[in-house]
C-alpha positions as CSV (number, residue, x, y, z in Angstrom):
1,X,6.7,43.1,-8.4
2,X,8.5,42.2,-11.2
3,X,6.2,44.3,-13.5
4,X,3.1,42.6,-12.9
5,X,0.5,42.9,-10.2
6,X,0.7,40.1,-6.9
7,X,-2.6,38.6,-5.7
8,X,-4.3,40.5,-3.1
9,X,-6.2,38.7,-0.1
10,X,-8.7,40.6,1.6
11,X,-8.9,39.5,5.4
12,X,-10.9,40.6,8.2
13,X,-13.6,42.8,5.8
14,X,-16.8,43.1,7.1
15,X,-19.1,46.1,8.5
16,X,-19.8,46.8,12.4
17,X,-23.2,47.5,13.5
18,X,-22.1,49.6,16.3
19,X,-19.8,52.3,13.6
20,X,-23.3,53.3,12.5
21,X,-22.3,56.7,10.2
22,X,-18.3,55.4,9.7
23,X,-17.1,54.0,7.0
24,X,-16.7,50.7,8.3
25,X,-20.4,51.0,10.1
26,X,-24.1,50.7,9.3
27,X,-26.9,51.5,10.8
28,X,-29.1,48.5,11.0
29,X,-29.2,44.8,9.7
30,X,-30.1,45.4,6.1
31,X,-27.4,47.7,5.5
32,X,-25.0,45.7,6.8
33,X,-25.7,43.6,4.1
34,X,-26.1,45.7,1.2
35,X,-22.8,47.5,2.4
36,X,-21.4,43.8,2.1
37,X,-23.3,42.9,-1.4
38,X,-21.8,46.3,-3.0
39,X,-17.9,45.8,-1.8
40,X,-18.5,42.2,-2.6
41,X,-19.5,43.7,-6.4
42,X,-16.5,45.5,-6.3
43,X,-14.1,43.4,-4.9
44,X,-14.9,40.2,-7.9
45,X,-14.6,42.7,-10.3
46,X,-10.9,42.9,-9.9
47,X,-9.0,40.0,-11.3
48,X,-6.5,41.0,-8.6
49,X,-8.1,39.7,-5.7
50,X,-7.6,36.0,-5.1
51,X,-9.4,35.7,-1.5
52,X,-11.6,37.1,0.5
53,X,-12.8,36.9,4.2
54,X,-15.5,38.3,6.2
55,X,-13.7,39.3,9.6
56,X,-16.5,36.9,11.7
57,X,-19.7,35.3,12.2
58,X,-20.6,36.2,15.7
59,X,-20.3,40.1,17.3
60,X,-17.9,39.6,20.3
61,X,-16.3,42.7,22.2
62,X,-14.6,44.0,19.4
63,X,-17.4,45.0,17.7
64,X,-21.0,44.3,16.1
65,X,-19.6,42.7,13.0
66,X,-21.6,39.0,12.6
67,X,-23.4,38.2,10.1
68,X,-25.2,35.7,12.5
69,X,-26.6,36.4,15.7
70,X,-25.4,35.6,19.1
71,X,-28.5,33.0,18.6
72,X,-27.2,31.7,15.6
73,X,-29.5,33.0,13.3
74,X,-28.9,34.4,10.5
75,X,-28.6,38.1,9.4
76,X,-29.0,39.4,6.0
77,X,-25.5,39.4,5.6
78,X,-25.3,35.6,5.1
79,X,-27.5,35.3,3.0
80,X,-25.3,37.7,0.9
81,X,-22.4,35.7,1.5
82,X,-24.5,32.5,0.4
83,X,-25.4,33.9,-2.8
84,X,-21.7,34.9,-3.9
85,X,-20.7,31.5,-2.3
86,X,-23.0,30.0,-4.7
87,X,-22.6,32.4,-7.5
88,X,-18.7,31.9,-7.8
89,X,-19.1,28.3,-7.4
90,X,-18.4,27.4,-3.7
C-alpha cells in the first residue's frame, strides 16, 4: 500500500487438541503450548504485526482449542500467554 507494509492483526490463532498431527493440531497439553510459545516467537519478531489473538479460552464444538479447561483451570498454554502478556508489558 503505498510502498510500505500495513499492520497485520492476527485473529483467531491458536492450536486444536483434537488436529493432533495437522498443522494447526497437537497432540497433548504441553505441546499445545510450546506450538503457541514458538509462533508467539515468531510472530513479535516482525515489526509488522500490531495485534494478536488466541482464537479462545474454552474448547466448545468447534474444536479443542482452550487454553483453559472446561473447569476453568488452566493449561500450559496460559501460562504462555501470561509470560508474553507480561514480557511485552501488558
Amino acid at each position: 500500500v503505498l510502498g510500505a507494509i500495513p499492520p497485520v492483526y492476527i485473529t483467531e490463532f491458536g492450536y486444536d487438541l483434537g488436529r493432533c498431527g495437522q498443522v494447526e493440531g497437537a497432540c497433548s497439553q504441553q505441546e499445545q503450548a510450546s506450538e503457541l510459545k514458538a509462533a508467539y516467537e515468531v510472530f513479535l519478531a516482525d515489526p509488522h504485526v500490531a495485534g494478536i489473538w488466541c482464537y479462545q479460552s474454552h474448547d466448545d464444538p468447534g474444536g479443542q482449542w482452550g487454553y483453559m479447561n472446561n473447569d476453568n483451570t488452566t493449561r500450559p498454554a496460559f501460562n504462555v500467554l501470561s509470560s508474553v502478556a507480561i514480557a511485552e508489558g501488558q
